[in-house]
Structures are given as structure tokens and as C-alpha cells.
N, C-alpha and C positions, 0 to 999 in steps of 0.2 A: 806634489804630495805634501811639503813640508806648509803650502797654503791650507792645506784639508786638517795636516794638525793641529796646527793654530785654531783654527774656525774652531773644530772639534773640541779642543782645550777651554774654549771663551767660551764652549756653550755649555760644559759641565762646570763649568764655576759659576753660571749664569743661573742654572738649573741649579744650583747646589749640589751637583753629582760627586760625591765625595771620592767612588771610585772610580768613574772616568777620570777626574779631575788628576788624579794619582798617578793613575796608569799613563795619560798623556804624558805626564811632565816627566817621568821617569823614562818615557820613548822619545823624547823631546832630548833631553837631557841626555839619555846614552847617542842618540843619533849627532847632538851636537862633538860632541867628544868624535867620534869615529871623525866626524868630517874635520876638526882641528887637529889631531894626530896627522894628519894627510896634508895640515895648513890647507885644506880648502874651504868652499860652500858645502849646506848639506845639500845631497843630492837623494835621490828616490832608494837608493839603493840601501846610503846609512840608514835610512828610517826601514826599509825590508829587514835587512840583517839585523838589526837594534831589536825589530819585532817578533822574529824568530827566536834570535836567542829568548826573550822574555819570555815567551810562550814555551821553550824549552824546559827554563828555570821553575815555571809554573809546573809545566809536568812531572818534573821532579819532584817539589815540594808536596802536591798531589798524591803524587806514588808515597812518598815518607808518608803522608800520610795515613794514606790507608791498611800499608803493606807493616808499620809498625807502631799501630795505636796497640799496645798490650794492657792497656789503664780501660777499666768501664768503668770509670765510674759518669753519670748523668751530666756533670758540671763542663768533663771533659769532651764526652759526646756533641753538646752541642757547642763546644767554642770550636771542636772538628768541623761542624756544617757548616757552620757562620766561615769560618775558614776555605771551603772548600766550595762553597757560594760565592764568596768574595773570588777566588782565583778564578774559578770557570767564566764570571763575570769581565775579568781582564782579559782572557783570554778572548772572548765574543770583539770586545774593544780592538784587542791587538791585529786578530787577523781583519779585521777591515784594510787596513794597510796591506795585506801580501795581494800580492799575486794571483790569480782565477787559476786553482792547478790544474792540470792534466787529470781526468781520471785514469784509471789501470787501463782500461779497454784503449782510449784515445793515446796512450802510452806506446801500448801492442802497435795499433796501426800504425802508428807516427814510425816508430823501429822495421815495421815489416817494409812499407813505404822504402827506408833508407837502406836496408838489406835487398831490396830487387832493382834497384839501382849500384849495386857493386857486384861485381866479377864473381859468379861462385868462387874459385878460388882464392878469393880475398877474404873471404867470411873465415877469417882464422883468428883465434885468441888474442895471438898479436896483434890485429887491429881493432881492439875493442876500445882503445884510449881514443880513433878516431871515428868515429861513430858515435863516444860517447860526446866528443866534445861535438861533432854537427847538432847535435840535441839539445846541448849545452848553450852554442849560440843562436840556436831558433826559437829556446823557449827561455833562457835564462833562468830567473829564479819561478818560473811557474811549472816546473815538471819535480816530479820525487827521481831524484837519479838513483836514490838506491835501489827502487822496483825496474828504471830502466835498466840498470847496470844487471840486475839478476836477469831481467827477459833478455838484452844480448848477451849473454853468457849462452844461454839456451837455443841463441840463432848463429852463432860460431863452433866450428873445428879446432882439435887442441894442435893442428902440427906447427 
């Protein structure tokens, strides 16, 4: 993955792409850091987690924006769009990097799947940390664990 950055990087400098060019080197550059904090190589994973968060950061600036532009005036309007262009723009870039995720639906099955394979009497609360984690290591960073953690809550007993 860190070959596809690079390529990727060369070819918006090459292009002139101002904001690929950006976003790479900032994913580049957080992915490097993660993996020297660790003293190692980067691996597939720094550049995922690097790209998440940035797409996080994005959502956030995103949200301020919208949720507390209280100024109309014209000038401010469009350096909003121009802004809010520009990030949807990094974000398109960013998740090229993650993961193919799980839909909801493929979520459900994958869980029911792993719930008719354990004991009914083991479908209890208390073991919802080992169910999440078979999930965890079958799909790694390509499933939303918060939609799975709420559907096994719904496929577990509270005793």
C-alpha cells in the first residue's frame, strides 16, 4: 500500500494536482510518524489508521462548518464551498486507502452466521467481547464495529 502512495503522490505532482498532492503527503507523512513511534517500516495498517483519522478530522471541520457559519455574508459563502469542495475532494483521495467495508446487511449475516455456531446458552452479554473480537479478526479494519457491537447486543441475553 505504501507503493500505491507513492505512485499516487508522483502522479498529482505530475498532474499538477494541488489537492491530491496535499492530502497524499500529509497521509504519507502521518503514516510515516506512526510507523517510527513503533521504530519500524510502514505498514498497510499505518497508512489505514493515518487515513481514517484524516477523514475524521475532515468530518469534523465539515460539521463546524456547516453547523456554525452564522456570517451570510457572499464573500464568506463561497470561500465555505471552495472549502467544503476541497475537503470532500480529500476525502474521495483518502478512502482509496481503507478497506472494502462490510455493508449492514453482510454485518447481520456474518453475526447470525457466528451466533448459530455458539451454545444458545452462551449468547449472554458477557460474551459479547468474544464475538466481537472473531469479527475483529476476520475482518479487521473492513467492518464498522459500532453497527456490529449494537446488532450483537440485539442477539444476546442480559444474565
Amino acid at each position: 500500500m505504501l507503493h500505491k502512495l507513492q505512485e499516487m503522490k508522483i502522479k498529482a505532482m505530475k498532474e499538477k494536482d494541488a489537492i491530491g498532492k496535499s492530502i497524499l503527503s500529509v497521509l504519507h507523512s502521518e503514516s510515516l510518524v506512526l510507523a517510527k513511534n513503533e521504530n519500524r517500516d510502514v505498514q498497510d495498517n499505518d497508512i489505514i489508521k493515518s487515513a481514517k483519522s484524516l477523514i475524521k478530522k475532515n468530518e469534523q471541520v465539515l460539521y463546524d462548518l456547516t453547523s456554525f457559519n452564522l456570517l451570510s455574508s457572499n464573500t464568506i459563502k463561497m470561500k465555505q464551498a471552495t472549502q467544503e469542495s476541497y475537503i470532500l475532494q480529500e476525502n474521495e483521495i483518502l478512502k482509496t486507502f481503507l478497506p472494502k467495508q462490510l455493508t449492514e446487511d453482510e454485518i447481520k449475516k456474518e453475526i447470525d452466521a457466528i451466533c448459530t455456531c455458539i451454545p444458545p446458552d452462551e449468547l449472554i452479554r458477557k460474551n459479547q467481547g468474544k464475538i466481537m473480537k472473531i469479527l475483529k479478526d476476520k475482518f479487521g479494519e473492513g467492518i464498522n464495529m459500532g453497527i456490529a457491537s449494537k446488532y450483537v447486543g440485539t442477539k444476546l441475553t442480559l444474565q
